[in-house]
Structure formats: structure tokens, C-alpha cells
C-alpha atoms as a printed R data frame, in Angstrom:
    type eleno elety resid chain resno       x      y       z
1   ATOM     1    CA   UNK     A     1 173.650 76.348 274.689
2   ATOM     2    CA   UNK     A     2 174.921 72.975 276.403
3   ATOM     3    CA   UNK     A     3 177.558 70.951 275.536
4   ATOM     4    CA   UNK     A     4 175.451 68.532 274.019
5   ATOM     5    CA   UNK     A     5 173.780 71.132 271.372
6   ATOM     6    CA   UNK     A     6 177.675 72.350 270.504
7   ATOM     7    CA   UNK     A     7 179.007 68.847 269.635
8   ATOM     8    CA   UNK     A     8 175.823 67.874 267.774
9   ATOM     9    CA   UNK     A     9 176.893 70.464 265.364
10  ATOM    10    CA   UNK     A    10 179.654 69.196 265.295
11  ATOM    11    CA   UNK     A    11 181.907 72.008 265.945
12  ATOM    12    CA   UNK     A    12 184.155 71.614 268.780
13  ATOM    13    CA   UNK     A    13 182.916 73.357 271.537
14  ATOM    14    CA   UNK     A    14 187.063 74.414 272.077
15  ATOM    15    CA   UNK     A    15 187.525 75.859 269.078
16  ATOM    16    CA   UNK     A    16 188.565 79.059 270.726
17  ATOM    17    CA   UNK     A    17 190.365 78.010 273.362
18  ATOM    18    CA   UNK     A    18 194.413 78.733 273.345
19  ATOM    19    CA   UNK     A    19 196.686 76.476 274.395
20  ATOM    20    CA   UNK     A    20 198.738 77.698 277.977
21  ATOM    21    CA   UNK     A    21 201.882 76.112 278.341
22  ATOM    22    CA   UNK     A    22 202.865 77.607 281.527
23  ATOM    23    CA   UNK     A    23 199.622 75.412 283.400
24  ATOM    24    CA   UNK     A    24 201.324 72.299 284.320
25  ATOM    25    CA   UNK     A    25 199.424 69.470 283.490
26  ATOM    26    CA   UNK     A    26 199.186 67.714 286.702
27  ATOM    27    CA   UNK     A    27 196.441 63.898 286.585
28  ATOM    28    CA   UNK     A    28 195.917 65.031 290.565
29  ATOM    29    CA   UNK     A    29 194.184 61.113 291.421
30  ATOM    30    CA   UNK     A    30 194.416 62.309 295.160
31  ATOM    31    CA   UNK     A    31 192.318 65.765 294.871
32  ATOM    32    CA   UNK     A    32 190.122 64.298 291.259
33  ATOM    33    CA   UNK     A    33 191.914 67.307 289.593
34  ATOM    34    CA   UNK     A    34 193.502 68.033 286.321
35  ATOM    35    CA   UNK     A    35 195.441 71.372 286.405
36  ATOM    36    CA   UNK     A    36 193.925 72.231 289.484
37  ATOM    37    CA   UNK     A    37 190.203 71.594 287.890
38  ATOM    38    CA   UNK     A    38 188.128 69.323 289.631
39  ATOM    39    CA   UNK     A    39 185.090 67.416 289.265
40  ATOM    40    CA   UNK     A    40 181.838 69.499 289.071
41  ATOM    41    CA   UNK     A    41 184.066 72.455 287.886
42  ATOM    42    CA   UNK     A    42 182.905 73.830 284.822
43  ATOM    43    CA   UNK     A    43 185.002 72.530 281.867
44  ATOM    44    CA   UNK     A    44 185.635 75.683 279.818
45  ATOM    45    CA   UNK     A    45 188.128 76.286 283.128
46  ATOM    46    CA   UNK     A    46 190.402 73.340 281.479
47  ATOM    47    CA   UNK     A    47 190.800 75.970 277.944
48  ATOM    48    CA   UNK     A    48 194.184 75.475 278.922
49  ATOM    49    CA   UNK     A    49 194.179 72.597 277.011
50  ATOM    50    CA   UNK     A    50 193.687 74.080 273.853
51  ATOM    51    CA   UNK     A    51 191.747 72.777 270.721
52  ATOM    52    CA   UNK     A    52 190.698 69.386 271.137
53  ATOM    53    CA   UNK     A    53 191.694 67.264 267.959
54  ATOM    54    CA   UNK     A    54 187.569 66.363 267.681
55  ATOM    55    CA   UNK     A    55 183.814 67.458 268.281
56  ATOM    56    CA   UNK     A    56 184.890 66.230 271.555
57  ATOM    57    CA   UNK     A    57 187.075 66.943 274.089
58  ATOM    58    CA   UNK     A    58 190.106 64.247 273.003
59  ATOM    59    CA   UNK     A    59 193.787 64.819 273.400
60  ATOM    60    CA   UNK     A    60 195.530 62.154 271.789
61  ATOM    61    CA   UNK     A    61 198.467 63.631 271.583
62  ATOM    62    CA   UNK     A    62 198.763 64.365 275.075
63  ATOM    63    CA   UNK     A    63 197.353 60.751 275.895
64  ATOM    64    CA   UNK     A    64 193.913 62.422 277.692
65  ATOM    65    CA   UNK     A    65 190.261 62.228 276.706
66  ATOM    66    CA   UNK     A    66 188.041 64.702 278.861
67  ATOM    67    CA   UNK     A    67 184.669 63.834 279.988
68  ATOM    68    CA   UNK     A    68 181.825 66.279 280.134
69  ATOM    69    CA   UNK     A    69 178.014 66.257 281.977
70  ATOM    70    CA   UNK     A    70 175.735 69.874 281.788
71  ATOM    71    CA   UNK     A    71 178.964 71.648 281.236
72  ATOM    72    CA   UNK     A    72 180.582 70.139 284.021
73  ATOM    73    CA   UNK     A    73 183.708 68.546 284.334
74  ATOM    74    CA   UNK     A    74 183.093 64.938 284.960
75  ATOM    75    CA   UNK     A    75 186.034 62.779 284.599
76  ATOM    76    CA   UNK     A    76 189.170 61.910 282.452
77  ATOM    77    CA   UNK     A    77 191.096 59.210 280.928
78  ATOM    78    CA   UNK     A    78 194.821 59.218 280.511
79  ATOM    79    CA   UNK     A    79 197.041 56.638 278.151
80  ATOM    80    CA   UNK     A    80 199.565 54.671 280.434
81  ATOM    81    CA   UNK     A    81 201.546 53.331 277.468
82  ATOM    82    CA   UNK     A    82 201.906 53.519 273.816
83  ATOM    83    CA   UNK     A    83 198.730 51.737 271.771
84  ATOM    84    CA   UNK     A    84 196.229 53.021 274.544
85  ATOM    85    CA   UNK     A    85 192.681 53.241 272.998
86  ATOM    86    CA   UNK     A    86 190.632 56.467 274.077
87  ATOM    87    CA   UNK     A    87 188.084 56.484 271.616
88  ATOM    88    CA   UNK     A    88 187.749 56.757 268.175
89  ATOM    89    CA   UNK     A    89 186.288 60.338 267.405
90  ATOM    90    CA   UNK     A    90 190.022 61.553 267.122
91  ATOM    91    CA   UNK     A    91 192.500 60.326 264.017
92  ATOM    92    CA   UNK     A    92 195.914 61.001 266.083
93  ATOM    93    CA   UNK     A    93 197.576 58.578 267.325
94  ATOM    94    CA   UNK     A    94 197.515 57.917 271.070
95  ATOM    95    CA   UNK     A    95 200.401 59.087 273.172
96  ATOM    96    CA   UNK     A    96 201.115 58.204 276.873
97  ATOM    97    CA   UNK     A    97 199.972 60.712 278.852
98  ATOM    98    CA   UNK     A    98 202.344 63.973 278.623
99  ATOM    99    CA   UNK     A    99 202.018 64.951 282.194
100 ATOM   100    CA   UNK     A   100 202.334 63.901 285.530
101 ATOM   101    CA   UNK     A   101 200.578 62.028 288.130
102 ATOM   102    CA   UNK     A   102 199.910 63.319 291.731
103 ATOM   103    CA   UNK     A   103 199.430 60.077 294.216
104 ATOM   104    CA   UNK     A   104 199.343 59.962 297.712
105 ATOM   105    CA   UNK     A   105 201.389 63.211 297.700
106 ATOM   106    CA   UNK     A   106 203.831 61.667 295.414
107 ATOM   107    CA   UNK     A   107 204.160 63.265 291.757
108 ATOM   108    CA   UNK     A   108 205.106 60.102 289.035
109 ATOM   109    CA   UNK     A   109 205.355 60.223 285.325
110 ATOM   110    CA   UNK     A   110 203.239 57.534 283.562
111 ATOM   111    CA   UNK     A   111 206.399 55.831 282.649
112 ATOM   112    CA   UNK     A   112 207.266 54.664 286.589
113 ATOM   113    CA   UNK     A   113 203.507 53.165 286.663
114 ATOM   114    CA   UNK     A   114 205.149 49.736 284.736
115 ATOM   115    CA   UNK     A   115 202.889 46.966 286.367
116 ATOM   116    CA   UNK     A   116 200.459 45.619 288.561
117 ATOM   117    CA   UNK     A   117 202.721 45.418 291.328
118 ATOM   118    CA   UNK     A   118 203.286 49.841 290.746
119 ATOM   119    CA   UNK     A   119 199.472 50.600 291.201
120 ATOM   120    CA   UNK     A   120 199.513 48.155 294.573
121 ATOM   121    CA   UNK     A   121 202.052 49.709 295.937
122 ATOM   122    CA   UNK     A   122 200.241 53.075 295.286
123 ATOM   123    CA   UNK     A   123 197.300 53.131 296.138
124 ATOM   124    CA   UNK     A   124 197.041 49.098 298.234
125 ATOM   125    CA   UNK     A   125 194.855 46.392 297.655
126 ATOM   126    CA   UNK     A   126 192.031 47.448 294.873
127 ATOM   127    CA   UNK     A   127 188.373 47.072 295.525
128 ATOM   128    CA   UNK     A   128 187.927 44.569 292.868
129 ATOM   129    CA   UNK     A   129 190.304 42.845 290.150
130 ATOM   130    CA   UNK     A   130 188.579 41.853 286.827
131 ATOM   131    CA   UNK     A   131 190.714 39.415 284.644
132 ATOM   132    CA   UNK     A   132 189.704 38.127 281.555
133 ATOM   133    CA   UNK     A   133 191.641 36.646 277.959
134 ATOM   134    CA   UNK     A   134 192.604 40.288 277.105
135 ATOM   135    CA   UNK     A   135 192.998 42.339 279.979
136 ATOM   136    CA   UNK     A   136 193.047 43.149 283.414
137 ATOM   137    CA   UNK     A   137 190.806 45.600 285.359
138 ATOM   138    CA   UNK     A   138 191.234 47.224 288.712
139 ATOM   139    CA   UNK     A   139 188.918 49.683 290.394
140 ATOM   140    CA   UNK     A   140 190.087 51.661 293.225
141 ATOM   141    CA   UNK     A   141 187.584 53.202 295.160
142 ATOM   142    CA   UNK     A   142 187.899 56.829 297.150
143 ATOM   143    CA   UNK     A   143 185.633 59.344 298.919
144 ATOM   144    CA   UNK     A   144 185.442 61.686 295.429
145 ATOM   145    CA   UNK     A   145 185.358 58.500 292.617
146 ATOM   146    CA   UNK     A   146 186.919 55.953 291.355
147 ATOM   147    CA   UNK     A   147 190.262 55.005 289.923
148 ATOM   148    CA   UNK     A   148 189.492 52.149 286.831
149 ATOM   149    CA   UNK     A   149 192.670 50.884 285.649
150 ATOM   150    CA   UNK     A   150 193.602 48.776 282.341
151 ATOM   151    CA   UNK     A   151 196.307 46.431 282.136
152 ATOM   152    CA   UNK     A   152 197.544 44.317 279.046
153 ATOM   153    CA   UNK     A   153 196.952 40.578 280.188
154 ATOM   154    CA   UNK     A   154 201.310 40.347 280.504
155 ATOM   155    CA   UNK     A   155 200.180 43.262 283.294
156 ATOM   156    CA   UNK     A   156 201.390 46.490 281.777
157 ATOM   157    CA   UNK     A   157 198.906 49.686 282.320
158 ATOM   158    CA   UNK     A   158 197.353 50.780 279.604
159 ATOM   159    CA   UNK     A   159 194.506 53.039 280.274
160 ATOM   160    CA   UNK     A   160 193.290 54.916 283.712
161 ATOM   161    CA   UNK     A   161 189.992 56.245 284.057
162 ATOM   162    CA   UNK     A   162 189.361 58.699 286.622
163 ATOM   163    CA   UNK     A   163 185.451 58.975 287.356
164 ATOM   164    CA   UNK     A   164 183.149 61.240 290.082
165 ATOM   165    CA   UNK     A   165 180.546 58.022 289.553
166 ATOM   166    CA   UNK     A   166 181.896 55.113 290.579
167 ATOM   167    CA   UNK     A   167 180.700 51.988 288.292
168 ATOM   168    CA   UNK     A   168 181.233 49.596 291.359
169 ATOM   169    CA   UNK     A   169 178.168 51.293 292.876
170 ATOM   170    CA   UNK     A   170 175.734 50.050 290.289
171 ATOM   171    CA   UNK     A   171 174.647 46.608 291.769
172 ATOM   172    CA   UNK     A   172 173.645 45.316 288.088
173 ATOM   173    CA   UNK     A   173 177.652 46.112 287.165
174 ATOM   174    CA   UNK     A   174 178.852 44.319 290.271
175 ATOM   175    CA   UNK     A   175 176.688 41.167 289.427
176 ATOM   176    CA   UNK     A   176 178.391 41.363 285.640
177 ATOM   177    CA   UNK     A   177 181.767 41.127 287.151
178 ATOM   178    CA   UNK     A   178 180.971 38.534 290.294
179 ATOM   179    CA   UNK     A   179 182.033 41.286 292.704
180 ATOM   180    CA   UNK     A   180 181.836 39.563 296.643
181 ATOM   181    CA   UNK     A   181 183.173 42.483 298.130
182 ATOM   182    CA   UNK     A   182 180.450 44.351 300.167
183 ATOM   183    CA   UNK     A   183 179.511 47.808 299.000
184 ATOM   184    CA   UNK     A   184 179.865 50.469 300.053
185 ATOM   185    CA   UNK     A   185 183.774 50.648 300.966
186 ATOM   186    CA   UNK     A   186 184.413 52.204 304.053
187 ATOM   187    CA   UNK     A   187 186.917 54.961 304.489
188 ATOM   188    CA   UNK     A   188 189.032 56.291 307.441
189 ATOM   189    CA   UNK     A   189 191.557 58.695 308.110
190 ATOM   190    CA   UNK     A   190 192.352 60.621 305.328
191 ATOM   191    CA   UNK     A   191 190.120 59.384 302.711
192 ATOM   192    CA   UNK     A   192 192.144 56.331 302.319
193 ATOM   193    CA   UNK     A   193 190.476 53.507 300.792
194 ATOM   194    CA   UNK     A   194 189.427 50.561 303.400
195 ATOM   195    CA   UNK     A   195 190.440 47.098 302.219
196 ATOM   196    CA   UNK     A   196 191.096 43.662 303.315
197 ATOM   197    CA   UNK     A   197 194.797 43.331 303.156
């Protein structure tokens, strides 16, 4: 039975999964991995998480919202900061995400990300910047996805989206957001993105 048959009977497809403390929950955004599960792993290896708190695979209380496609695990989104929307099949409230962030070798807690000016220093220039009255959007691009990022117009992160299909590679989304940089983005070295400085 797929994924898709469990949560249209609305049963969550976790029910029996147990909660493991001693799995550090590690947002890996160099490696695409969350507790050492990557993308196109199945998902029933992240039953570390426990019961999600809905039909789907939501977190709220550890700030995460897991994304599945045919079983597989295809992405995540992490809170940044307090008031972070991840959907509204869950009634907890949202918390920043509990764990910590692996980037470029470094491991942060959500708390150090604070601005703009954090995620540049990170990761360099993004492959596009979206701004708009509410909110800012950058998308980082890499080898295995794309790093989406959400920041409160004042420039605080809010929501990070971590994604095996990159949105910037649909032409009809680049034409929504006026996108002039040329895809695809070329990478060197050590899967480094490639961007005019």
C-alpha cells in the first residue's frame, strides 16, 4: 500500500513508529540528509521521529514537516523562528526547529541563522532573491537540490525548504519570478554552488 492510500484513510502512516532519542537530529543541507536519511531513501528509515502529530508527516513541535513521493523521502522543511507556518494539517503550534544544522562542515543551531547577511555568509551569493510586500525568498542551488529560504520582510528567517527538485528549474517558475540568471548553475570543486559574486 503507498503512502498515498495510508493518508487517504486518514490514519497516519507513523502510527507505529517510536520515538529514538539517542538519533541526533541533524538538518545535514550539505549531504540533503536528516539523521543520516537522504533523499530517495525510503521514509519509514526516519521512524525515529516518532508519531507525526497528523495524517501526514508534520512535526510542529520539533519545527519540521517531512515530504514524501512513492515512499520515498523527498524533502523537508524546518521553522527558523517562532510563528513559522508549515502547513495546516497539524493543530500544534510551530516551534523552531529542535535540532541542528550541518553547513559547509559547520554544525549551527537555527538560532545563529538571524538574517540575511547569516545565510550569505553560509552558503555565498544565492541563485535568485525574490522580494515582495511580505517576504523575502532565496533559492540556493546545489548538485543534490535546492535550499528555498523565507525571510520576514525586516529579514529574519523564517522557513527553509530543503528540496531534491529544484523549482528554479521549471522555466514557467523562473518567468513568474523575472529570474535573468541563466539556468542551469554550474558547479565546481566540491559541489559548491557557481555564482556571480
Amino acid at each position: 500500500m503507498s503512502l498515498l492510500d495510508r493518508l487517504r484513510r486518514r490514519r497516519s502512516p507513523t502510527a507505529e513508529w517510536r520515538e529514538d532519542r539517542g538519533v541526533r537530529l541533524i538538518a545535514d543541507l550539505d549531504r540533503f540528509e536528516l539523521g543520516g536519511v537522504g533523499f530517495g531513501d525510503p521514509y519509514t528509515r526516519l521512524s525515529f521521529l516518532g508519531p507525526s502529530e497528523s495524517p501526514f508527516l508534520d512535526y510542529h513541535r520539533k519545527g519540521l514537516r517531512i515530504d514524501v513521493a512513492d515512499d520515498q523521502f523527498d524533502g523537508f522543511t524546518l521553522a527558523l523562528g517562532v510563528g513559522a507556518f508549515l502547513g495546516a494539517s497539524s493543530k500544534q503550534p510551530v516551534r523552531p526547529f529542535v535540532g541542528s544544522l550541518r553547513i559547509r562542515g559547520r554544525e549551527l543551531r537555527v538560532e545563529e541563522l538571524r538574517s540575511e547577511g547569516d545565510l550569505t555568509a553560509s552558503w555565498g551569493t544565492p541563485f535568485w532573491r525574490d522580494e515582495d510586500d511580505d517576504e523575502i525568498l532565496l533559492f540556493f542551488e546545489f548538485p543534490d537540490g535546492e535550499i528555498q529560504v523565507e525571510l520576514s520582510r525586516e529579514g529574519r528567517p523564517r522557513v527553509l525548504i530543503a528540496t531534491p527538485d529544484p523549482l528554479m528549474a521549471d522555466p514557467e517558475q523562473r518567468r513568474s519570478y523575472g529570474v535573468e540568471t541563466p539556468w542551469p548553475p554550474s558547479f565546481a570543486g566540491r559541489g559548491e554552488p557557481q555564482y556571480p559574486r
